[in-house]
BAVEX-755280 format. One line per 3 residues: number of its first residue (from 1); their letters; for each residue x, y, z of N, C-alpha, C. Coordinates in steps of 0.1 Angstrom, whole numbers, always signed. Example, Ala and Ser with C-alpha at 12.3 -4.5 7.8 and 13.67 -1.06 7.14 Angstrom:
BEGIN
1 = as = +132:-57:+78:+123:-45:+78:+132:-33:+78; +128:-22:+71:+137:-11:+71:+129:+0:+79 $
//
This chain:
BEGIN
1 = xxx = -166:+159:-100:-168:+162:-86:-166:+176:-82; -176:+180:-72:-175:+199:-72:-165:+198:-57; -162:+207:-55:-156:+211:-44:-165:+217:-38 $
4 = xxx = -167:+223:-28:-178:+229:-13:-179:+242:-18; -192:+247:-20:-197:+258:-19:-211:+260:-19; -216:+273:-10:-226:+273:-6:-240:+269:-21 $
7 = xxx = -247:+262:-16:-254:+251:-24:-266:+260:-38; -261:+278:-34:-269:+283:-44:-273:+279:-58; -265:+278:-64:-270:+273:-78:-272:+261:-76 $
10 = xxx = -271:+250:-67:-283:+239:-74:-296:+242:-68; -298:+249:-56:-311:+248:-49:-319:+254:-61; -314:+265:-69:-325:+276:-81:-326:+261:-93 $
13 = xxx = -318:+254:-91:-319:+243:-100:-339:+234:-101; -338:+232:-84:-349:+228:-84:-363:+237:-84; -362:+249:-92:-370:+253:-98:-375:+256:-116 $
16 = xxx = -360:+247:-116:-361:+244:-131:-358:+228:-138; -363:+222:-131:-359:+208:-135:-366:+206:-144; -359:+198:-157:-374:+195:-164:-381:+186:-164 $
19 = xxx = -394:+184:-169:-401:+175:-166:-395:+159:-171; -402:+141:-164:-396:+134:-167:-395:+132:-182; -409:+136:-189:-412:+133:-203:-399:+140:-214 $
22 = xxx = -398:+150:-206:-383:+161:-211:-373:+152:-215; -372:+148:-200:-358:+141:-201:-353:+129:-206; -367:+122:-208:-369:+112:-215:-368:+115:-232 $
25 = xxx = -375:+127:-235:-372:+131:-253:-357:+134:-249; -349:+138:-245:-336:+141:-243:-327:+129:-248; -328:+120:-238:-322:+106:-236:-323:+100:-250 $
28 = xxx = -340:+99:-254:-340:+95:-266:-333:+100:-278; -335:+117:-278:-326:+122:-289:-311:+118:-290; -305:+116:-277:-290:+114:-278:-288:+99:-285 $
31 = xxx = -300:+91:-283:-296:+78:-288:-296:+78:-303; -303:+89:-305:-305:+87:-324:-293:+90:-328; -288:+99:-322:-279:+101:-331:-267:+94:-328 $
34 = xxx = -267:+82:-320:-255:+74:-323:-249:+71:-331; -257:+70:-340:-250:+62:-353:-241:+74:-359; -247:+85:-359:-229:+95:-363:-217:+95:-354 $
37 = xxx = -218:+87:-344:-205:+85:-333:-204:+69:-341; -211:+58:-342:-204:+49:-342:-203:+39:-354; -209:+51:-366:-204:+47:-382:-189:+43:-382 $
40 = xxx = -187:+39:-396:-174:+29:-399:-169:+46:-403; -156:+46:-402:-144:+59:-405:-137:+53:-413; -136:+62:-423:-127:+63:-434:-114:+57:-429 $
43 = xxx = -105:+46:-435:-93:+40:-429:-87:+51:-433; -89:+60:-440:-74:+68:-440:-79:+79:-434; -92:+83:-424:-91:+91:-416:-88:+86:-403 $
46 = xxx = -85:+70:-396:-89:+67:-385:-76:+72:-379; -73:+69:-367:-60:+73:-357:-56:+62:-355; -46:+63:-353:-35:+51:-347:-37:+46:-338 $
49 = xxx = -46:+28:-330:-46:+31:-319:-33:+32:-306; -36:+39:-294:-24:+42:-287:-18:+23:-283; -7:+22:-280:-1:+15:-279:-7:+10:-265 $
52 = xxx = -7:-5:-265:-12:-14:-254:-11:-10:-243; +8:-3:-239:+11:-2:-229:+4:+9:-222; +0:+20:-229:-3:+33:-226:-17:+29:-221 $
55 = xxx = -24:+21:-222:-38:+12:-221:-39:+9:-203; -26:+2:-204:-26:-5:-191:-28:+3:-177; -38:-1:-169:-34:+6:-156:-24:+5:-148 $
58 = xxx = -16:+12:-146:-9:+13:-131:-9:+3:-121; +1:-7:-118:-1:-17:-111:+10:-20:-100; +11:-29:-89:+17:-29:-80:+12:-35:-71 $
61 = xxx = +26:-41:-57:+16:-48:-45:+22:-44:-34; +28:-31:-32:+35:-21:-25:+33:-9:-23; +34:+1:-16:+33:+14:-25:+48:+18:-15 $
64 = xxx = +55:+28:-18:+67:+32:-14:+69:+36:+0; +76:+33:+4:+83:+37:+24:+93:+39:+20; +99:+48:+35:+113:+53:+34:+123:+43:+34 $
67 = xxx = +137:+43:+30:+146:+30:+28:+145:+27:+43; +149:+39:+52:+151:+33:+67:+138:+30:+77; +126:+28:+71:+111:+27:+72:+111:+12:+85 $
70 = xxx = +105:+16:+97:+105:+7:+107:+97:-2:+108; +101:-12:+110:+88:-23:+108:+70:-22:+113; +63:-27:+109:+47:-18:+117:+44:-25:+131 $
73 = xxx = +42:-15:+136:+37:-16:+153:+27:-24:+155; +22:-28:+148:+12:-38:+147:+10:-52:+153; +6:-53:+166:+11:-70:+174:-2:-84:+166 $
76 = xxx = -11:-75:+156:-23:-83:+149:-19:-97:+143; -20:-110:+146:-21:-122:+137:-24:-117:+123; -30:-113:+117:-35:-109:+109:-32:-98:+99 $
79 = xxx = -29:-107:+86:-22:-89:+74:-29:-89:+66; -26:-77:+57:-32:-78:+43:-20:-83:+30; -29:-94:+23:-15:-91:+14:-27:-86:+2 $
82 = xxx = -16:-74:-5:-29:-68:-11:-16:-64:-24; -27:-59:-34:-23:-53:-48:-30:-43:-51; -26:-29:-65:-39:-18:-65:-34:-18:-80 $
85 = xxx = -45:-16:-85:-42:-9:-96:-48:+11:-98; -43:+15:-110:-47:+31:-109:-49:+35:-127; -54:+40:-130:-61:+49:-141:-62:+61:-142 $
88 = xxx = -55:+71:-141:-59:+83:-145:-65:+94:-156; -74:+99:-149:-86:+106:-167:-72:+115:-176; -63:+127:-163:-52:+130:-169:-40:+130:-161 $
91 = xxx = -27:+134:-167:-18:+132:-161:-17:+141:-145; -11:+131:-139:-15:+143:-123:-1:+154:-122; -7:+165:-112:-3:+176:-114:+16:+170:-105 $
94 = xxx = +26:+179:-109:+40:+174:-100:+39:+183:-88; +39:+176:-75:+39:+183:-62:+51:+199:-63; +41:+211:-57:+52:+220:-54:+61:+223:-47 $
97 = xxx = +72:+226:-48:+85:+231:-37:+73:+232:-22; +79:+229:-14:+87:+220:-7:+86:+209:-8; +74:+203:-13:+70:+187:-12:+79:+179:-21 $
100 = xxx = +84:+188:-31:+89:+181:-44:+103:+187:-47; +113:+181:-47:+123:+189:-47:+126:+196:-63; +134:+212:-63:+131:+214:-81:+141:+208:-90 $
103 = xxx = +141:+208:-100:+154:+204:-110:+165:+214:-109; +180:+207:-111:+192:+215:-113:+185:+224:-124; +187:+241:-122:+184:+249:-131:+199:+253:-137 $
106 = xxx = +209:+249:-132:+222:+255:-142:+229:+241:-136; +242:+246:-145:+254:+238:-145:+263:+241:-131; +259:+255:-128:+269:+259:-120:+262:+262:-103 $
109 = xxx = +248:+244:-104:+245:+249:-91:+257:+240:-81; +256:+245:-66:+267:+231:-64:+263:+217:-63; +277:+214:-63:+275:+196:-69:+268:+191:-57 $
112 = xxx = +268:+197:-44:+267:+189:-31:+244:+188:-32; +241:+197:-43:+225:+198:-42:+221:+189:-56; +230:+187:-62:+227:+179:-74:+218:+167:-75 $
115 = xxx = +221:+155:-67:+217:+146:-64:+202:+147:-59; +201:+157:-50:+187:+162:-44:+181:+165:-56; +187:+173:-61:+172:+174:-75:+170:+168:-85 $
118 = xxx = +181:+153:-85:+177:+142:-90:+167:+130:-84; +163:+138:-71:+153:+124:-63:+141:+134:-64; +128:+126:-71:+114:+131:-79:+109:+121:-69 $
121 = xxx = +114:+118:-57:+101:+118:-41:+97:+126:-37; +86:+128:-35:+78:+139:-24:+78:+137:-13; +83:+149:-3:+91:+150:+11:+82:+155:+15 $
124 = xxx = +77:+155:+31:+70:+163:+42:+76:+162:+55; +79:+177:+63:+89:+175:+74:+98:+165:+74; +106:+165:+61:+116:+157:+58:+112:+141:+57 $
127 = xxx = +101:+141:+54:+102:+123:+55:+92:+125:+42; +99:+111:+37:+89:+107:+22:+73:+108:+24; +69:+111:+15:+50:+112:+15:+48:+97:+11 $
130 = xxx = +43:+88:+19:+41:+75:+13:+29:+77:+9; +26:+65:+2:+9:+64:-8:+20:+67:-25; +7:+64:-33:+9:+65:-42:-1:+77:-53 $
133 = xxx = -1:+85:-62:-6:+97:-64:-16:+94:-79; -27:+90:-81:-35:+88:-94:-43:+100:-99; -36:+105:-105:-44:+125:-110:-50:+129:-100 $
136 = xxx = -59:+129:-92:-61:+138:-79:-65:+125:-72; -65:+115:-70:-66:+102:-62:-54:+100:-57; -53:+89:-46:-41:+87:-38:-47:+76:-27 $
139 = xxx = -33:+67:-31:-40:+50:-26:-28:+49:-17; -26:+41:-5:-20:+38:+1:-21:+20:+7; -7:+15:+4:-10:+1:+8:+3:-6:+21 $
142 = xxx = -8:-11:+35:+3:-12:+43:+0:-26:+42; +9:-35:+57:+3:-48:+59:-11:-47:+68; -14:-39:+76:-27:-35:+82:-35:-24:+76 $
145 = xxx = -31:-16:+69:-39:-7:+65:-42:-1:+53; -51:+0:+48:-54:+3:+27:-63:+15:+34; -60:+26:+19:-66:+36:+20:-69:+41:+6 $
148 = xxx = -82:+45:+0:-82:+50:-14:-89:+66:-12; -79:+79:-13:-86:+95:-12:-92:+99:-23; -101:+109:-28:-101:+113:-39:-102:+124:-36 $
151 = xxx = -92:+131:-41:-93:+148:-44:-102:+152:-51; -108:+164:-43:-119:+166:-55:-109:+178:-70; -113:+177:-81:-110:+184:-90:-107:+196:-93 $
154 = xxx = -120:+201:-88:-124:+212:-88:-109:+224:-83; -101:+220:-75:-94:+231:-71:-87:+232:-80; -82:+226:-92:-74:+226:-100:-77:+241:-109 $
157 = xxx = -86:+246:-109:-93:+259:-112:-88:+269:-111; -85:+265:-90:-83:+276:-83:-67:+278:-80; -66:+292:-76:-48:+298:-78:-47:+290:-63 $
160 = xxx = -32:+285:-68:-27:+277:-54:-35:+264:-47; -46:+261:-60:-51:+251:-56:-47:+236:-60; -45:+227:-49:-36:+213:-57:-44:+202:-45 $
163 = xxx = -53:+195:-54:-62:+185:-44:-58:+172:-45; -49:+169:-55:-34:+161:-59:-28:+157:-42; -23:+170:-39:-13:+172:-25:-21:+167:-13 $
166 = xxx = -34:+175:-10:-41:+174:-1:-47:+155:-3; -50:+150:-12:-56:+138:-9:-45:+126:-2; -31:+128:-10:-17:+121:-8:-15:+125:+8 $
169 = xxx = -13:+136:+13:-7:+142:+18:-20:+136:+35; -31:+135:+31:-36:+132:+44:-37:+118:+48; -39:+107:+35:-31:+98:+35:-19:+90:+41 $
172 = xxx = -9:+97:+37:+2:+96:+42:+1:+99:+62; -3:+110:+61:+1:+109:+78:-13:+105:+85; -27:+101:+82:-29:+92:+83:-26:+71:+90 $
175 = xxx = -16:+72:+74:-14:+58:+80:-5:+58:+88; +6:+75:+91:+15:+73:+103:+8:+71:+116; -3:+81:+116:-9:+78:+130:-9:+64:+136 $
178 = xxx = -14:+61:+124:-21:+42:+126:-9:+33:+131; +1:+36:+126:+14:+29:+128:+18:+34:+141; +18:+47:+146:+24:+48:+162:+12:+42:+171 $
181 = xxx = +1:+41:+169:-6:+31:+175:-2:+21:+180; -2:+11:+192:+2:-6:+189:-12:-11:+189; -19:-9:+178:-31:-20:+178:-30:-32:+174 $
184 = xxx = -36:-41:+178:-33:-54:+175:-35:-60:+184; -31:-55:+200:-28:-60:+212:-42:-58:+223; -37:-49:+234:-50:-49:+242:-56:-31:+239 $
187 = xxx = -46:-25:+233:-50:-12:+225:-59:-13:+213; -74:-5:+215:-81:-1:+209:-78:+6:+196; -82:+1:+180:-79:+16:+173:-87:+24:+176 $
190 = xxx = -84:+35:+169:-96:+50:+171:-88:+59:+159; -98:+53:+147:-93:+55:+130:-98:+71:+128; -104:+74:+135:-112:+87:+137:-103:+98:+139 $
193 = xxx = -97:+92:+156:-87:+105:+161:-69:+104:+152; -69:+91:+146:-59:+93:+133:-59:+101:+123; -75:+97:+120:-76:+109:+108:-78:+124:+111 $
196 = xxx = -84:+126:+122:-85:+140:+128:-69:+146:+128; -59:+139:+133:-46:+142:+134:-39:+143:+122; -45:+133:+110:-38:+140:+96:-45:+147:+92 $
199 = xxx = -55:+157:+95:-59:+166:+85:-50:+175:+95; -54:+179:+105:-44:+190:+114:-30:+188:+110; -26:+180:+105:-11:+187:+100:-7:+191:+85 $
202 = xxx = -19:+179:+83:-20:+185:+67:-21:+202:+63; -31:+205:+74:-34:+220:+75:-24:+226:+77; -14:+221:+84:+2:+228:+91:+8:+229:+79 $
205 = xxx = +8:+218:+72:+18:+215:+64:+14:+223:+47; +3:+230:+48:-4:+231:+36:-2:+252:+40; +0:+249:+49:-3:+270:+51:+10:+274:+48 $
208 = xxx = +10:+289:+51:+17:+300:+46:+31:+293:+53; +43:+296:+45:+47:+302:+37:+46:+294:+25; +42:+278:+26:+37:+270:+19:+24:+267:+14 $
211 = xxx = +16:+277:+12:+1:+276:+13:-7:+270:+0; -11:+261:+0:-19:+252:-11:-34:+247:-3; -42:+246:-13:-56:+247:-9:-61:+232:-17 $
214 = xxx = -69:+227:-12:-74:+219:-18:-86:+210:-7; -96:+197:-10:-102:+193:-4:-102:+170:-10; -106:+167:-3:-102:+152:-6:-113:+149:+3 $
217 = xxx = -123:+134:-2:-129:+125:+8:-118:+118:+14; -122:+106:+19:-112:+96:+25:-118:+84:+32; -114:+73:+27:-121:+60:+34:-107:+50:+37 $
220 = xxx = -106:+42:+48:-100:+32:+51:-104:+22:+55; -95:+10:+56:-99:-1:+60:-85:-7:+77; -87:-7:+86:-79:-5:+92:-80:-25:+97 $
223 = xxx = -69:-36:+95:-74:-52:+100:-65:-50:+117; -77:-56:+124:-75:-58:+138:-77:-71:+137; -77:-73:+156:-79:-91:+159:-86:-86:+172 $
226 = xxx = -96:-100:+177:-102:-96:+185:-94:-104:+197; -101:-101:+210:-89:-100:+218:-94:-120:+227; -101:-125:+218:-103:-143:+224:-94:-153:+220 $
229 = xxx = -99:-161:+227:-85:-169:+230:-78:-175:+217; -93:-179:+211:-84:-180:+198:-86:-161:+188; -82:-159:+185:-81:-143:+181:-90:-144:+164 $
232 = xxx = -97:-138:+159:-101:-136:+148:-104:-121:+139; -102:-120:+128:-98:-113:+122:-109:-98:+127; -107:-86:+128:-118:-73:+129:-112:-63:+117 $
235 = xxx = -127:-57:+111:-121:-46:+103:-126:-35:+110; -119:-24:+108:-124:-9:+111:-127:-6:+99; -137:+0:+93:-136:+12:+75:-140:+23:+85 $
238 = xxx = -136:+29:+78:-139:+45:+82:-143:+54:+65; -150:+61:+73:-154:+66:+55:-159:+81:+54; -154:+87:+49:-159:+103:+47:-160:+104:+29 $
241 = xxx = -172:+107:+26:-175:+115:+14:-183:+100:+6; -173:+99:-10:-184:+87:-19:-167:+77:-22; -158:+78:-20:-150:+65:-22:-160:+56:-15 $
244 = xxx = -155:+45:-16:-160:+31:-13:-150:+21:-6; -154:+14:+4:-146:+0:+11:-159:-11:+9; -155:-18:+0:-162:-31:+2:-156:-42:+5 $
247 = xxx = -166:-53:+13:-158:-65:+19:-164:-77:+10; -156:-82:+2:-161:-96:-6:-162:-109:-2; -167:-125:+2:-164:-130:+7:-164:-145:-2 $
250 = xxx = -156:-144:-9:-154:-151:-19:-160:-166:-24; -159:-170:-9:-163:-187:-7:-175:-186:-7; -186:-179:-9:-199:-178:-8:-200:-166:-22 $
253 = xxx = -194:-161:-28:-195:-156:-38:-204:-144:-38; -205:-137:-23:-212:-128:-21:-205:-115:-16; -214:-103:-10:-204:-91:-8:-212:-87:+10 $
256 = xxx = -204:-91:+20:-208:-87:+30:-206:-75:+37; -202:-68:+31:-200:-51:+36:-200:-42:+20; -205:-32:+23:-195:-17:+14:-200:-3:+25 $
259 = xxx = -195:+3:+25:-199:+17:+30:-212:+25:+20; -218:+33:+30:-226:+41:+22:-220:+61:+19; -223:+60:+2:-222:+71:-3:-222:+86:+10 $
262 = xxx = -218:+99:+9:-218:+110:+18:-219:+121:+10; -234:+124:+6:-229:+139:+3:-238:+151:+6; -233:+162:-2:-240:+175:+7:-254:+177:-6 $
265 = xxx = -249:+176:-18:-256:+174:-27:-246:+166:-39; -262:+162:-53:-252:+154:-62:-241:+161:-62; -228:+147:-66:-219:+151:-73:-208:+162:-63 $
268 = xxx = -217:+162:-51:-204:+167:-39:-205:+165:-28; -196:+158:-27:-196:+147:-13:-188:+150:+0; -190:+150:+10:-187:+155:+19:-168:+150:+20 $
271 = xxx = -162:+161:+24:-151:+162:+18:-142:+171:+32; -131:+169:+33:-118:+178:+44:-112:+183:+36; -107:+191:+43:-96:+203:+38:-104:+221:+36 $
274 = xxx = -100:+229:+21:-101:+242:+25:-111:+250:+24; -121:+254:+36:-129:+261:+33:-142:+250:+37; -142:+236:+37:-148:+223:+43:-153:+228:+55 $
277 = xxx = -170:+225:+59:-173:+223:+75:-173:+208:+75; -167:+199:+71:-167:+186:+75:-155:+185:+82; -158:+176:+91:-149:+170:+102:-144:+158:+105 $
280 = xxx = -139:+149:+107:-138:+134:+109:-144:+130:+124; -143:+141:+136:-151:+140:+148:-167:+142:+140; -171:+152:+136:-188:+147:+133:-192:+142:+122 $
283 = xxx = -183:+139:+110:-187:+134:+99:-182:+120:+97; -172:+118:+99:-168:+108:+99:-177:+94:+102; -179:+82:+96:-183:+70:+98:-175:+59:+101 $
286 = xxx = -173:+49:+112:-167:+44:+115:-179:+27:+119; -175:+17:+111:-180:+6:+110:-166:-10:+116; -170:-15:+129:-164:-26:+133:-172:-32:+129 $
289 = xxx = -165:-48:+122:-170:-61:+122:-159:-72:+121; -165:-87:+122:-156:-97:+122:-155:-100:+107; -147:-104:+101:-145:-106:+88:-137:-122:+93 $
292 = xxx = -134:-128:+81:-129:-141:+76:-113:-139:+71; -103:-152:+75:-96:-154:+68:-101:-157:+49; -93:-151:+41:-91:-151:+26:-106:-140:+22 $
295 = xxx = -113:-134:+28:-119:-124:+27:-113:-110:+20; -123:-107:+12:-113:-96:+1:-118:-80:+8; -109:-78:+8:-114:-62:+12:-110:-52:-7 $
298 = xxx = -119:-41:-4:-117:-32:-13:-115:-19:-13; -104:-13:-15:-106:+4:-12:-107:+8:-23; -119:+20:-28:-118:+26:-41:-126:+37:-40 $
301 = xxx = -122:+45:-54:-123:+59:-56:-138:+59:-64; -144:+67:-64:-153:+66:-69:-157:+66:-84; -143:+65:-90:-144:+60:-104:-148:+45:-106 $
304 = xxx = -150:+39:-96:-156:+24:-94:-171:+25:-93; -173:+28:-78:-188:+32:-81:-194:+38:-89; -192:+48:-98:-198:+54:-104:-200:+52:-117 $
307 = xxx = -196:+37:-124:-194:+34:-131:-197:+16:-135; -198:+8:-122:-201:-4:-122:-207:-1:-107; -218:-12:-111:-230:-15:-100:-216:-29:-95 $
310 = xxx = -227:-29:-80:-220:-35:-73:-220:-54:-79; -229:-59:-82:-230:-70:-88:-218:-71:-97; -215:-64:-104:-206:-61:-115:-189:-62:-109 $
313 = xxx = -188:-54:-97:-177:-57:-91:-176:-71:-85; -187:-73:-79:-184:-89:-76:-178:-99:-84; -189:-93:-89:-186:-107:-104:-169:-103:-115 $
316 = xxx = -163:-94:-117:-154:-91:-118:-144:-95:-110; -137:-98:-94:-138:-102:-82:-133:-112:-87; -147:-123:-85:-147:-133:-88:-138:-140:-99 $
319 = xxx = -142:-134:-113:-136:-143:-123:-121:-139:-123; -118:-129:-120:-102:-125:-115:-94:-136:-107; -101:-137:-93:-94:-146:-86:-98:-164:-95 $
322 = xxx = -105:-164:-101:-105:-177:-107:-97:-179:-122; -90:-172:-125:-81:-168:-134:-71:-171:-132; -66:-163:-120:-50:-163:-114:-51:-178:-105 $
325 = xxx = -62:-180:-99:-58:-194:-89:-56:-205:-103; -62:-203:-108:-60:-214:-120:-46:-211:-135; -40:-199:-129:-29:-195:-138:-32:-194:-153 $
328 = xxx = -49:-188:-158:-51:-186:-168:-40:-180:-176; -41:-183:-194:-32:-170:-199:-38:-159:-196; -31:-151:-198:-33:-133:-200:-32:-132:-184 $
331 = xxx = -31:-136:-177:-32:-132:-163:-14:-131:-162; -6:-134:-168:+6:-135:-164:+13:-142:-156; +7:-152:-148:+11:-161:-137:+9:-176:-143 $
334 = xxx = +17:-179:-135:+16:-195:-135:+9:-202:-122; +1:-208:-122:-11:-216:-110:+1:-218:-100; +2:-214:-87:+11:-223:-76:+20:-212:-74 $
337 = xxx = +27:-211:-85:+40:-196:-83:+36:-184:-80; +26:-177:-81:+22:-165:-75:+22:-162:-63; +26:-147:-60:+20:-147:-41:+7:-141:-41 $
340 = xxx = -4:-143:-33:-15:-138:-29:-15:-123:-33; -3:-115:-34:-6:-101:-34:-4:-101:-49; +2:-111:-53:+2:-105:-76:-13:-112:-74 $
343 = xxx = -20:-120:-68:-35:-124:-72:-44:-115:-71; -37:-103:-61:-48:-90:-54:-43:-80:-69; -27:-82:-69:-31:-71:-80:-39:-71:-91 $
346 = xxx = -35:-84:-95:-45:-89:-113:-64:-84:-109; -65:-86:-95:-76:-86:-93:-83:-66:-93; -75:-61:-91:-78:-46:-88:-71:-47:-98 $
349 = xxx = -61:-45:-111:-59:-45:-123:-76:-50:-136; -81:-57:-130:-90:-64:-141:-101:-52:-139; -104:-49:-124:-117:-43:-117:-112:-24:-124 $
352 = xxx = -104:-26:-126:-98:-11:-134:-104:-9:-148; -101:-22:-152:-102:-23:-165:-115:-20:-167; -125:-27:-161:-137:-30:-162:-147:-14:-160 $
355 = xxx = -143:-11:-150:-144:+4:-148:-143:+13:-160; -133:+12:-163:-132:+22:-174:-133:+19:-192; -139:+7:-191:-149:+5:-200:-159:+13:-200 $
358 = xxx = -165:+15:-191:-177:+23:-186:-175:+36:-187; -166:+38:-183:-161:+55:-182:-159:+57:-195; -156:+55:-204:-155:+60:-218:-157:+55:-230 $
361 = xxx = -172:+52:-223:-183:+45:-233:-197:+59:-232; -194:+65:-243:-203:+79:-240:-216:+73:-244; -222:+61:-244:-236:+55:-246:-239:+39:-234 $
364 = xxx = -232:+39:-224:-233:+32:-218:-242:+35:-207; -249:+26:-201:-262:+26:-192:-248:+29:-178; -248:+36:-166:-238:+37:-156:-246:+36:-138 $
367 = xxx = -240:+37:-132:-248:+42:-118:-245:+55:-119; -240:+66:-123:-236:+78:-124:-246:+82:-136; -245:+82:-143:-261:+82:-158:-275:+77:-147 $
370 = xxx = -282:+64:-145:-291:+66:-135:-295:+81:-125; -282:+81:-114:-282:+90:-104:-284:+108:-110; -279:+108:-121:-281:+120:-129:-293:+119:-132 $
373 = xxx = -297:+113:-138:-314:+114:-143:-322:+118:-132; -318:+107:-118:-328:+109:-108:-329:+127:-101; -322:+135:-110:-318:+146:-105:-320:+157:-114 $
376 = xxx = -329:+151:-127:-331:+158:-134:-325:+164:-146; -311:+158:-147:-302:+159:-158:-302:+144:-167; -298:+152:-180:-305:+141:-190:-289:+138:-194 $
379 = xxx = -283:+128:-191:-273:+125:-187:-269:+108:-199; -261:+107:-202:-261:+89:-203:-242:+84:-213; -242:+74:-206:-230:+71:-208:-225:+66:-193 $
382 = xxx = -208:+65:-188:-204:+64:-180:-197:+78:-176; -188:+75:-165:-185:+92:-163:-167:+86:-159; -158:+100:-171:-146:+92:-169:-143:+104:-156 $
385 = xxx = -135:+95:-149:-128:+99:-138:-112:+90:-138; -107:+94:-127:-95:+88:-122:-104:+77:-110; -96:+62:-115:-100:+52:-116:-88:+46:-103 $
388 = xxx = -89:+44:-90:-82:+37:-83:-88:+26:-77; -83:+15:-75:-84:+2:-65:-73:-2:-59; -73:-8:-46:-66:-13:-37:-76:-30:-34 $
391 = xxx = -68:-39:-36:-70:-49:-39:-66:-63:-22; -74:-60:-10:-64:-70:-3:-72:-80:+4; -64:-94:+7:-71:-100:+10:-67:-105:+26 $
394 = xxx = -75:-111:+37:-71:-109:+51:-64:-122:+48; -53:-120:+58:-43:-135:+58:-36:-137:+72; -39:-152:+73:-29:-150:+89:-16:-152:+87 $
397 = xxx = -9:-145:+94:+8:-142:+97:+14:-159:+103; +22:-167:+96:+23:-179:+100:+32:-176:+113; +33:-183:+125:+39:-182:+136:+54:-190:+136 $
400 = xxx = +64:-188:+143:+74:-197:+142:+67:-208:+152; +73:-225:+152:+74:-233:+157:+81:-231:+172; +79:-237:+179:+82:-234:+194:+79:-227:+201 $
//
């Protein structure tokens, strides 16, 4: 993924595209020579494979709040109980001073700072950075609110550049906004002027004497209720750049929502933060509808999309939750004993998986291979990225009796 800059070198591109017949001998030649990638190897040259664990994605059905973290303002019937899994192509970068507190450098620092440079939280205006951080991706999971960023890469290049910080970091005050909110009730959300308000501090929080540069898309899923007598479930998504929110509806085995892709050109998607003319007031997309009890929502990075067509997520989806409801092996559950949120996670754990089959299959047919072609690059395989899902499904909050 590129970060923003003026579109010169690809516009001189489109006076050198080559022809389809080109790119078709192209495509072809790469296939021939498969067979030197996928001959048998000498057992005593092969590698060790890495260890299962090292395999697994990143899994969970929380992501972290502060210990003294206040309950959510949220008056909505209606939660998510959700799970995410994460993948990253490499390890992500460690937040800088101030965000990150540094290690004891001597023996003889005092004892009273010790403890502080044993807590590896990331702090902003003194409060924990919630969400969780996947190489330059950054997922966040509330009872109302899922969020999946993707930093774009590219700053990783640049001096003082960390799109790591920036995707976490808008994230995070993001879902604060959402939480001083009381929606749920006869207050409207407005996921727009939230996110408007986390990039403006992000910007506060990112300048001199602390100055880090970086840019991130950002899509959410915000669950409301509508305001009838009997109340039923609403989603907000909001969506800037190519992450993705899709709505699954399981009982019908179909997908009644995803957002559409944003970009300025391939491969760079409309994006906030440094040096960005995108805005959340004009760029921003904002989609209300009624959604269903047990309705799956999806927040992801575009290591999903760009790697499984959407049938493919469904169907992935699917055989996930028909796994866990039935307490297949390998799922790790037993039928009946699970909560709804280890069913979200297995389910955004499996959809991980599946992804990055794709991503590091350098002869695999992709939606990212297609979209390259259509653009005149002779492209084929999947494309590895950092791989996030947020896994939730709508549930009503049981009431007390009386």
């Amino acid at each position: 993924m590129e970060a923003l800059r003026p579109p010169l070198l690809h516009l001189s591109r489109l006076h050198s595209f080559p022809s389809p017949s080109l790119i078709a001998l192209r495509v072809q030649l790469q296939r021939r020579i498969r067979h030197l990638h996928t001959s048998p190897i000498p057992q005593q040259q092969q590698q060790q494979p890495r260890s299962r664990k090292s395999r697994e994605p990143r899994i969970g059905t929380t992501t972290p709040v502060p210990d003294d973290n206040a309950p959510s303002t949220s008056n909505s019937p209606f939660y998510f109980e959700a799970g995410y899994a994460l993948f990253a192509k490499r390890a992500s970068r460690p937040f800088p001073p101030p965000f990150l507190s540094p290690p004891s450098g001597s023996f003889s620092d005092p004892l009273s700072t010790h403890n502080q440079s044993r807590d590896r939280r990331s702090f902003v205006n003194g409060e924990m950075i919630r969400g969780i951080t996947n190489g330059d991706d950054a997922v966040l999971v509330s009872d109302n609110f899922i969020g999946a960023n993707d930093g774009v890469g590219a700053w990783a290049h640049k001096e003082r550049g960390h799109s790591a910080l920036w995707s976490r970091l808008i994230l995070h005050f993001w879902a604060l906004e959402a939480e001083k909110d009381k929606y749920g009730g006869p207050e409207e959300p407005d996921p727009v002027r939230y996110l408007s308000r986390a990039l403006q501090k992000t910007i506060e929080a990112t300048s001199k004497p602390n100055e880090w540069l970086g840019t991130t898309t950002a899509c959410s899923a915000l669950l409301h209720s509508s305001r009838d007598q009997v109340p039923h479930p609403l989603l907000y998504v909001t969506q800037l750049g190519d992450s993705q929110i899709m709505v699954l509806r399981p009982r019908n085995k179909e997908i009644i929502y995803k957002t559409k892709e944003q970009w300025h050109w391939f491969d760079c998607p409309r994006q906030l933060g440094t040096n960005s003319p995108d805005t959340p007031q004009q760029n921003a997309v904002v989609d209300k509808f009624p959604i269903e009890e047990n309705d799956v929502v999806l927040a992801m990075s575009d290591g999903v999309a760009d790697n499984l067509w959407e049938h493919e997520v469904l169907q992935s989806v699917m055989d996930s939750m028909h796994k866990w409801e039935h307490g297949e092996e390998g799922t790790g559950m037993v039928a009946g004993e699970s909560s709804y949120a280890d069913g979200m996670r297995f389910v955004a754990q499996e959809l991980v998986k599946a992804a990055r089959v794709i991503a590091e299959d350098p002869f695999a047919e992709s939606p990212f291979m297609e979209r390259s072609i259509e653009e005149g690059l002779a492209t084929e395989g999947g494309k590895l990225d950092d791989i996030s899902v947020v896994a939730a499904l709508c549930s009503k909050r049981k009431l007390p009796k009386g």
